[in-house]
C-alpha positions in Angstrom: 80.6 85.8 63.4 82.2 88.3 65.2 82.0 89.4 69.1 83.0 91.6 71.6 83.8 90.7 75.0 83.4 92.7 77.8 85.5 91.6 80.7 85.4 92.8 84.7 88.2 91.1 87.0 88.3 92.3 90.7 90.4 91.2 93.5 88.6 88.8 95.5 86.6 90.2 98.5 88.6 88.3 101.2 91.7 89.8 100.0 92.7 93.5 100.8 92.9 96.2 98.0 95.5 98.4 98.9 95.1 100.7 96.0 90.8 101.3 96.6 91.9 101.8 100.9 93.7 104.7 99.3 91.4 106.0 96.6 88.6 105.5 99.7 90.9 107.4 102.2 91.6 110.0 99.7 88.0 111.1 98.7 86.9 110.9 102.6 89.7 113.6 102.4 88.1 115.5 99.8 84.8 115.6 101.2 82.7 112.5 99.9 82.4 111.1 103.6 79.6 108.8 102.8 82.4 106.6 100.7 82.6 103.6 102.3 84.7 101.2 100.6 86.6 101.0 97.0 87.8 98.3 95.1 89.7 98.7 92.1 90.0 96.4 89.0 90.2 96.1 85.5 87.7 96.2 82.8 89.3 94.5 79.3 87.6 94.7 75.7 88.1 92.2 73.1 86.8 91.5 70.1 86.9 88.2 68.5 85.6 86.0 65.7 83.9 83.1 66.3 81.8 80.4 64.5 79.1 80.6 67.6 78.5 82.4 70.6 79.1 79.4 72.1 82.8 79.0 70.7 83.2 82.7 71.6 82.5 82.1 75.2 84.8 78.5 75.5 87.8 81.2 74.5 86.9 84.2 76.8 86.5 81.5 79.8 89.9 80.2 78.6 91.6 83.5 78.2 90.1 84.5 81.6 91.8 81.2 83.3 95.1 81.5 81.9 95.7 85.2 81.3 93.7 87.6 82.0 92.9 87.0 85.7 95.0 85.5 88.7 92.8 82.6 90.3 94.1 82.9 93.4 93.9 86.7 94.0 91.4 87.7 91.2 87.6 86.7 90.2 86.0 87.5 86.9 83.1 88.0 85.1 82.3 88.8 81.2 79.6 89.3 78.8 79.6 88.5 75.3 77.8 90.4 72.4 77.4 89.5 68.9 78.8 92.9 66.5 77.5 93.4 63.5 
């Protein structure tokens, strides 16, 4: 069977995020004054093959934990869906 993952990690909330205080500083600059707040991530697409969407999800979670996202610094969240 094949999948596709789609994959959101973010800095963690308690942490600061340098790069959205700028992007939020810079379109308060530019007008958009009802900006609050910005945090920046990543978004990662993967497509994978898999005997279940079960099996799919054990190797997302796994490349999550030991790639794709810093534990200490970074949360994540995914969502699998079955291609055809």
């Amino acid at each position: 069977m094949n999948f596709r993952a789609e994959i959101d990690v973010m800095p963690h909330k308690e942490l600061l995020d340098p790069q959205g205080k700028a992007v939020a500083a810079s379109l308060q600059k530019i007008e958009f004054a009802s900006i609050e707040d910005v945090r920046i991530g990543r978004h990662i697409t993967i497509k994978l093959s898999a005997k279940s969407k079960d099996e799919a999800e054990q190797h997302i979670e796994e490349a999550c934990k030991k790639l794709l996202a810093n534990a200490i610094m970074e949360g994540y969240k995914y969502e699998i869906v079955e291609e055809k």
